[in-house]
Backbone as a ProteinNet text record, in pm:
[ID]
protein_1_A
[PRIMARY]
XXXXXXXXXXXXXXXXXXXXXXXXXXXXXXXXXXXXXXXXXXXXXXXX
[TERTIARY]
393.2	485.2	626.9	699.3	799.4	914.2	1045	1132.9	1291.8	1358.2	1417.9	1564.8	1624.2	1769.9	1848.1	1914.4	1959.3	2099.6	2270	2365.5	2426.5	2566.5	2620.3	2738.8	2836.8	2960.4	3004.5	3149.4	3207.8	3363.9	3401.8	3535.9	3651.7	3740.9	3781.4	3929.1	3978.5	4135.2	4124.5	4003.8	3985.5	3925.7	3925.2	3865.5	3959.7	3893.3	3972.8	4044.1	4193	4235.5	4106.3	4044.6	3955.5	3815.7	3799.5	3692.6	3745.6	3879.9	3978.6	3976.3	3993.1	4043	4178.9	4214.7	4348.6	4315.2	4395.8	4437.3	4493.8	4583.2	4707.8	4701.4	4717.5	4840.1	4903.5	5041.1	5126.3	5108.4	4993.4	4950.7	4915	4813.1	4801.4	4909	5004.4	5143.8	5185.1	5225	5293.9	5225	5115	5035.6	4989.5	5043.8	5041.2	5153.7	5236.7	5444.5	5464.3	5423.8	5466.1	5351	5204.4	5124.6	5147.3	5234	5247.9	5431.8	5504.8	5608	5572.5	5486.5	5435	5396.2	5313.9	5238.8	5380.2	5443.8	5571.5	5639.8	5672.2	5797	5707.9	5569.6	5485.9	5465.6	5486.6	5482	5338.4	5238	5107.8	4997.6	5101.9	5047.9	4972.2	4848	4818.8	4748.1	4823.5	4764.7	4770	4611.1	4558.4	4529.6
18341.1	18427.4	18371.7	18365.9	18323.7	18418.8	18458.8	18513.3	18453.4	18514.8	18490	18546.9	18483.9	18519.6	18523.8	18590.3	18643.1	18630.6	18566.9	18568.5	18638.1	18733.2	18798.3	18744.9	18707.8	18645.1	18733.9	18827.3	18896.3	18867.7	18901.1	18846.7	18948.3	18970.4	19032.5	18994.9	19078.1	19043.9	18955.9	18978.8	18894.3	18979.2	19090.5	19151.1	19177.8	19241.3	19264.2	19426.9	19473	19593.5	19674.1	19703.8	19797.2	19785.8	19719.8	19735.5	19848.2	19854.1	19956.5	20045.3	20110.9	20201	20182	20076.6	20042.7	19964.1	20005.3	19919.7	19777.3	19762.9	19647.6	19629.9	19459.9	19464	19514.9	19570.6	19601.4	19764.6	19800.9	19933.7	19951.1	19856.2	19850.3	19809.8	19745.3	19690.8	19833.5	19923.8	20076.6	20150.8	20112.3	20207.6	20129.4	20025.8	19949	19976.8	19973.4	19928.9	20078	20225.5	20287.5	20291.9	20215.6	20230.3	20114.6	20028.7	19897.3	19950.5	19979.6	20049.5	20128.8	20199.4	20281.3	20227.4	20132.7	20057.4	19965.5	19873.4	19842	19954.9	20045.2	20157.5	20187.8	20240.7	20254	20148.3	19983.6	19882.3	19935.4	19947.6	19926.9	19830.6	19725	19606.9	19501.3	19427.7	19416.5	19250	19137.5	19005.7	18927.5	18885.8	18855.5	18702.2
20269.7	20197.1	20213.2	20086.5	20122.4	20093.7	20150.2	20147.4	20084.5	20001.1	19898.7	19954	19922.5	19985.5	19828	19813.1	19664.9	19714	19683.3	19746	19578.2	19651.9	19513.7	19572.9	19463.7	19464.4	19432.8	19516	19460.7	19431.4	19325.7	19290.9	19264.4	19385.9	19386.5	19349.7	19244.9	19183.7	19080.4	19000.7	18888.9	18758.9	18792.6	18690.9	18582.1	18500.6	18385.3	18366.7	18306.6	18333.4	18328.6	18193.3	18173.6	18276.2	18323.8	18501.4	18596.6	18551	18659.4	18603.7	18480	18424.8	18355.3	18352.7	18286	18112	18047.2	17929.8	17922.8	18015.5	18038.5	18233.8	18201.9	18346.9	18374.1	18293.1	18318.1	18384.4	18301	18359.2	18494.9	18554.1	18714.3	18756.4	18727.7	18845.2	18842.4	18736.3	18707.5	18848.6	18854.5	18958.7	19072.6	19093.4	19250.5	19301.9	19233.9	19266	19397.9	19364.5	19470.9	19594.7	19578.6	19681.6	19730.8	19696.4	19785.8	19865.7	19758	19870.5	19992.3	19946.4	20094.9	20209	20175.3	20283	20324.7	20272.6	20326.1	20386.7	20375.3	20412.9	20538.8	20532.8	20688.1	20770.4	20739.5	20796.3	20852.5	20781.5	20831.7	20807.1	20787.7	20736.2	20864.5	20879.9	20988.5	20975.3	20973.2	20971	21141.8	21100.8	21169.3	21207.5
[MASK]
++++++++++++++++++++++++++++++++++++++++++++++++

């Protein structure tokens, strides 16, 4: 019996607006711009 290893490539930050729910780029930057201030303003940023 042989066993099958199946690998899924996931690609993340490549999709297209409407995968998100968006129309446009410009529409997700509209709705990143204050959840990325936040995370800057909480400095809960954590590289490793």
């Amino acid at each position: 019996m042989t066993n099958s290893v199946e690998s899924v490539a996931i690609s993340l930050g490549n999709e297209p607006p409407e995968a998100l729910g968006f129309k446009t780029e410009e529409q997700i930057e509209t709705a990143l711009i204050p959840l990325m201030a936040e995370v800057f303003h909480n400095e809960t940023i954590y590289v490793k």
